[in-house]
C-alpha positions in Angstrom: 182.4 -15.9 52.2 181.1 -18.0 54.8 179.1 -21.2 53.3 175.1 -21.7 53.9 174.5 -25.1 56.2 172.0 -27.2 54.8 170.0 -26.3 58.1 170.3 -22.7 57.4 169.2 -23.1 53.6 166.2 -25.3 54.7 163.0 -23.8 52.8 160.9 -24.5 56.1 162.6 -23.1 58.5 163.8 -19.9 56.0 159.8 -19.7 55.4 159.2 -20.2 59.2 161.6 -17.2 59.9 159.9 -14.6 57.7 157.0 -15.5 58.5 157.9 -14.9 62.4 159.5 -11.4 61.2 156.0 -10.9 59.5 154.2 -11.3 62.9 156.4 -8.7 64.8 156.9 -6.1 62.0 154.2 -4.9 59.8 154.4 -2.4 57.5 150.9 -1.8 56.0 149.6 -0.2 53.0 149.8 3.1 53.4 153.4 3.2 54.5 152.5 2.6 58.6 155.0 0.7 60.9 154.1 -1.8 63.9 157.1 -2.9 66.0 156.2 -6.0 68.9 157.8 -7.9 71.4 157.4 -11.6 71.0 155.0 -11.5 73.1 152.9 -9.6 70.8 152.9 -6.3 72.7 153.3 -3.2 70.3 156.4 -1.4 71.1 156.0 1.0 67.9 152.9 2.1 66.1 153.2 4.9 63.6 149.5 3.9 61.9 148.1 7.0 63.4 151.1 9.2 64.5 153.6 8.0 65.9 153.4 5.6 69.8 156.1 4.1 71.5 155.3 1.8 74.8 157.8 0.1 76.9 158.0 -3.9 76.6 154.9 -3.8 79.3 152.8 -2.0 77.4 153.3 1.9 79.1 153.1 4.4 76.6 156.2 6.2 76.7 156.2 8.6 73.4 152.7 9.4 71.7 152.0 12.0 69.0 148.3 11.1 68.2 146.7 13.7 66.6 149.4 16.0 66.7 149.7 16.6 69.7 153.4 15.2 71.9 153.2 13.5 75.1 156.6 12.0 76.7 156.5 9.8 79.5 159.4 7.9 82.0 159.2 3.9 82.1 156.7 4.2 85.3 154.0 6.3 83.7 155.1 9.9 84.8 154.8 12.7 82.1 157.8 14.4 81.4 156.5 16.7 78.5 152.2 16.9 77.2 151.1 19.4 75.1 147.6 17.7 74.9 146.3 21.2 76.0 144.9 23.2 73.4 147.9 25.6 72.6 149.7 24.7 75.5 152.8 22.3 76.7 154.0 20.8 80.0 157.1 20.3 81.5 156.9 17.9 84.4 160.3 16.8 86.7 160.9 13.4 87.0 158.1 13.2 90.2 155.6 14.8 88.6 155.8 18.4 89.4 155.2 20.9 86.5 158.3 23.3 86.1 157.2 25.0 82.8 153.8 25.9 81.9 152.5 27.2 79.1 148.8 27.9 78.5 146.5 28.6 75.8 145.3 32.1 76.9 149.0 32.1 76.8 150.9 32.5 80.0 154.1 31.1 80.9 154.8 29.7 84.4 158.1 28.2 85.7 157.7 26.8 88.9 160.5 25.4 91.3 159.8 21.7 92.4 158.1 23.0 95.8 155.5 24.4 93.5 156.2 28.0 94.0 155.5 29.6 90.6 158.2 32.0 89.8 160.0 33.3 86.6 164.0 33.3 87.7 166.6 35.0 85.9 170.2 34.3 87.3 171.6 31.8 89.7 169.4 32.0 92.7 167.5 29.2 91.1 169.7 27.9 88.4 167.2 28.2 85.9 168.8 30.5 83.9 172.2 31.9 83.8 173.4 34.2 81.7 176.7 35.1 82.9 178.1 38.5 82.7 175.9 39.6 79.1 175.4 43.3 79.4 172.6 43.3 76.7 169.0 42.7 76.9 167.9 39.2 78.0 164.3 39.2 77.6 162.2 41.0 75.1 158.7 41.6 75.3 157.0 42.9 71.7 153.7 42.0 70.0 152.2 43.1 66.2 149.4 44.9 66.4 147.6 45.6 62.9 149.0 49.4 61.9 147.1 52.3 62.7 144.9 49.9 65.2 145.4 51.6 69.3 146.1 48.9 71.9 148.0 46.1 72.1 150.8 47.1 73.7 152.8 43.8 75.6 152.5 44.1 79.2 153.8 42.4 82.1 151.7 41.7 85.1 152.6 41.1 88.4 149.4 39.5 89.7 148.5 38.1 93.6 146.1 35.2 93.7 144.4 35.8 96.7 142.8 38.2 98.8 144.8 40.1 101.1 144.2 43.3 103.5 145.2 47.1 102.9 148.8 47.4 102.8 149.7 44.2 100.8 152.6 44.4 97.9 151.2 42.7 94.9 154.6 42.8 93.3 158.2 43.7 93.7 160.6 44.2 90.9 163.9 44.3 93.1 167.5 44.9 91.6 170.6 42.7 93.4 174.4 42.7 93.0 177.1 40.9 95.2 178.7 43.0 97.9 182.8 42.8 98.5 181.7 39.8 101.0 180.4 38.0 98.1 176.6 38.4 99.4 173.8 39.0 96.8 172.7 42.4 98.6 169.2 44.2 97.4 170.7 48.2 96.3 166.6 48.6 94.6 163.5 48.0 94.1 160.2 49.1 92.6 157.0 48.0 94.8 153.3 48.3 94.4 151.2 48.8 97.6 147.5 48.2 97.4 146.4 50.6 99.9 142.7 50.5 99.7 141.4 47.0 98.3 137.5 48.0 97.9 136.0 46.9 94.9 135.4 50.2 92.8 137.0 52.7 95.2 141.0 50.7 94.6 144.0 53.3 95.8 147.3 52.2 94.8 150.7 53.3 95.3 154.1 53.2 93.6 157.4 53.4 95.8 161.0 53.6 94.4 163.6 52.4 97.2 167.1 52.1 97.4 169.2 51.1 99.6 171.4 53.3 102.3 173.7 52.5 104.3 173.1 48.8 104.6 169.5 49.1 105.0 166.8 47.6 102.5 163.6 49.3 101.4 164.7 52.8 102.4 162.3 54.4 99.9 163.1 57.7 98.2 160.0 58.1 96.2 156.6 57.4 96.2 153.9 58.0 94.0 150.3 58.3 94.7 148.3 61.5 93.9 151.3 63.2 92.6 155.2 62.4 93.1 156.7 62.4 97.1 160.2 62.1 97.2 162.1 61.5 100.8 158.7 59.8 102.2 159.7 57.7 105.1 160.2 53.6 104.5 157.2 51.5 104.6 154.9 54.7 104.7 153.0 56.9 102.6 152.8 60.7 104.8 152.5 62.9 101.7 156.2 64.4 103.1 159.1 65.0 101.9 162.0 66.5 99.9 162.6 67.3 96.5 166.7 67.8 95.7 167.2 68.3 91.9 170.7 68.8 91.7 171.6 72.1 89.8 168.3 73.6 90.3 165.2 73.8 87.8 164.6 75.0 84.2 161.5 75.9 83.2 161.2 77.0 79.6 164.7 77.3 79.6 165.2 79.8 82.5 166.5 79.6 85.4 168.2 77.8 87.5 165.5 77.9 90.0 167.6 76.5 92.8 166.1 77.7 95.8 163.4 77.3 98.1 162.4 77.3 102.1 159.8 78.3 104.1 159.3 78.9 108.0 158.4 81.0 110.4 159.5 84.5 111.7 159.6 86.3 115.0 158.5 90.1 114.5 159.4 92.4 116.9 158.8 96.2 118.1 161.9 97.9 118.7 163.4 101.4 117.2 166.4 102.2 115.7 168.0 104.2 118.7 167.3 103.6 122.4 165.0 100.9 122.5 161.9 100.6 124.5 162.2 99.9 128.2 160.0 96.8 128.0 157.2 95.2 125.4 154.7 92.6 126.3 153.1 91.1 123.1 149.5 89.8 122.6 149.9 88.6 119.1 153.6 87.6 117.5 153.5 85.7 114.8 155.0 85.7 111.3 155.3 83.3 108.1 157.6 83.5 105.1 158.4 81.4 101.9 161.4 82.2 100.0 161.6 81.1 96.0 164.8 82.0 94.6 166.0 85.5 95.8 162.6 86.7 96.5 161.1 86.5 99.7 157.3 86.7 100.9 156.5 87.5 104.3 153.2 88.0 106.4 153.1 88.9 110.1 150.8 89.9 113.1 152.1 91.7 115.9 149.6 93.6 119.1 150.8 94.3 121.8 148.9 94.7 125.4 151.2 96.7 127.5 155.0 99.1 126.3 157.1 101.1 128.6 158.5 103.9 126.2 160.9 105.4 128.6 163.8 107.1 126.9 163.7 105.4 123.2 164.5 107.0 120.2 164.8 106.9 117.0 162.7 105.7 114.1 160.1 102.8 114.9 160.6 99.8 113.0 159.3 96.2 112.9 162.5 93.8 113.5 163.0 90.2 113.1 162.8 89.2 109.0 164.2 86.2 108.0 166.5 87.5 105.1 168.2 90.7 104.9 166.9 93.4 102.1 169.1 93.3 98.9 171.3 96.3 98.6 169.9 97.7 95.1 167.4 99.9 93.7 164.1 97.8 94.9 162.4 100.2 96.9 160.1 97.6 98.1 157.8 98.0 101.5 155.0 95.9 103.1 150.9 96.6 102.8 149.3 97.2 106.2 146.4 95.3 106.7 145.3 96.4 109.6 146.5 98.4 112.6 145.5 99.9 115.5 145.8 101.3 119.0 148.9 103.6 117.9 149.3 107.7 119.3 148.4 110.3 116.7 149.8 108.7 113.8 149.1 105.0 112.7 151.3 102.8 110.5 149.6 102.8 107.0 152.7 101.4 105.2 156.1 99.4 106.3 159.3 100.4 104.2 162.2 98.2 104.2 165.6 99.8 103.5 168.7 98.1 101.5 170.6 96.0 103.5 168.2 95.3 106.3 166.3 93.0 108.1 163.4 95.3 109.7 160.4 96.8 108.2 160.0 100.9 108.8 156.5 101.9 109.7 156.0 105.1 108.2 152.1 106.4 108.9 151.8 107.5 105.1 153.4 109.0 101.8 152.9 112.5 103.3 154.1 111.9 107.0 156.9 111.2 108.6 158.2 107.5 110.0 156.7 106.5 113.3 158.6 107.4 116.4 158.3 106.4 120.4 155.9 109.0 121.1 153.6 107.0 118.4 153.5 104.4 120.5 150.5 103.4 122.7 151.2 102.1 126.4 149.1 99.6 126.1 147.6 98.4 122.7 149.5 98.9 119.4 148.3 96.2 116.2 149.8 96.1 113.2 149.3 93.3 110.5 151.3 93.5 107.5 152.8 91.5 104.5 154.4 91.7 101.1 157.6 90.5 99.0 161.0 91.5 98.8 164.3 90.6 97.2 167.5 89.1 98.9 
């Protein structure tokens, strides 16, 4: 044990020390701390909270009235939650990276200021490596029974742009074989119409073909359009559900077109020597095996010559199904025709031409029927395939 000097056990200068150690640490009644320099700057003060300040006086740590602020050497804040609710998180030049508010809302920003939420590495703000579970989770507590408060995420614009703009994107990326973060889909809202109380907004679904972004598939804005064109909104396109549609549990319902039709005057012998048509024109839409057609057909000059056989309407889009469907069209109108008019148009299994018979009671139309000038006939009806 080392041995006291007489210096060292001197009652003045032993009293002189603790009574310097008294002058930079004071611990008060009550239990609060003060820590100074020599100088007699406080460099710790927990009397109301807790203060730490660099050796020139710069408060560097201070939880005064609960709240936490965290400065560098040179003054900068580093973390404040000052606000009401809310808490900073600056870089080391002063630029706020994390934000939270009171209202609350959350902003990371990068450094450049851009406010942006980032998941991945495109920012290195977040990396969750190759987790195949959930990685945020948005959920509130609404009182039971209560409607509303369901969480929400809002993708939100700050200014005021024209028709047209995207006031969010949701887009879905994966490296290619080249090791390039490619975009394969995305969800964006377009903000069509942008006048206060008459808004139109649209929804389009893209994904990506053949190398090429923002190819969108579907859209949706008064109703679902699926096929539209990219960047545009036409009210077009196709609808391919694979396998067909079930509705109530039948079907398949797995077929649909629709187009046009030439009809045309002919017979089912020796056809006419020569027709010249006023009106030719004729519509159909096919759902499943069933087929409607519509068609008008006048004509303003026909040279009979040596025809024969029965007189028939030619030219449907589908051929007749070969089965027990005796199934004809309803005249509308007709006329211009010889003797006897066509009142009803028959189509027989297996074909593609309508018979025009003149009624129930009479036979089917033949050449001699025929006007040489003006013959009308407008018909239409449904029929199986």
């Amino acid at each position: 044990m080392k041995r006291l000097s007489s210096q060292e056990t001197n009652p003045r200068l032993v009293n002189d020390t603790i009574r310097d150690l008294q002058s930079l640490v004071d611990t008060k009644p009550g239990g609060a701390l003060t820590v100074k320099t020599g100088t007699g700057q406080t460099i710790i003060d927990t009397s109301s909270g807790l203060k730490v300040n660099t050796s020139s006086g710069t408060s560097v740590i201070d939880t005064t009235g609960g709240k936490l602020v965290i400065k560098e050497g040179d003054g900068t804040t580093i973390v404040d939650t000052t606000t009401t609710g809310g808490l900073t998180l600056n870089t080391s030049a002063g630029n706020a990276v994390v934000t939270v508010t009171s209202t609350p809302e959350i902003y990371i920003t990068r450094p450049t200021g851009q406010e942006q939420l980032v998941v991945g590495n495109t920012f290195g703000l977040f990396d969750f490596g190759t987790m195949n579970f959930p990685i945020f989770y948005f959920q509130n507590a609404p009182t039971a029974g209560v409607a509303g408060g369901a969480p929400a995420i809002v993708l939100q614009r700050t200014n005021i742009g024209a028709g047209g703009d995207v006031p969010g994107i949701i887009a879905f990326k994966e490296k290619n074989l080249s090791g390039t973060y490619k975009e394969f889909a995305k969800i964006t809202s377009v903000a069509d119409t942008l006048t206060a109380g008459a808004e139109v907004g649209r929804l389009a679904l893209g994904i990506t073909l053949a190398g090429a972004d923002q190819t969108f598939q579907i859209q949706i804005r008064d109703g679902m359009i699926v096929g539209g064109p990219s960047g545009s909104f036409k009210g077009v396109g196709t609808l391919n559900v694979q396998n067909g549609v079930y509705l109530n549990g039948n079907g398949p319902l797995n077929d649909y077109q629709e187009g046009t039709w030439t009809p045309t005057l002919t017979t089912q012998g020796v056809n006419f020597t020569s027709v010249t048509y006023g009106n030719r024109n004729g519509f159909y839409r096919k759902v499943g095996n069933i087929v409607f057609v519509c068609c008008t057909l006048s004509t303003t000059a026909v040279t009979v010559g040596s025809a024969t056989g029965n007189v028939v309407v030619a030219g449907l889009p589908f051929v007749q199904a070969n089965s027990n469907y005796n199934t004809g069209l309803t005249v509308a109108f007709q006329t211009g025709w010889v003797t006897v008019a066509p009142n009803v148009g028959f189509i027989p299994n297996n074909s593609s031409q309508v018979q025009l018979e003149g009624s129930l009671s009479t036979a089917t139309l033949q050449p001699a029927n025929v006007s040489a000038t003006q013959n009308w006939v407008y018909m239409s009806g449904c029929y199986p395939t």
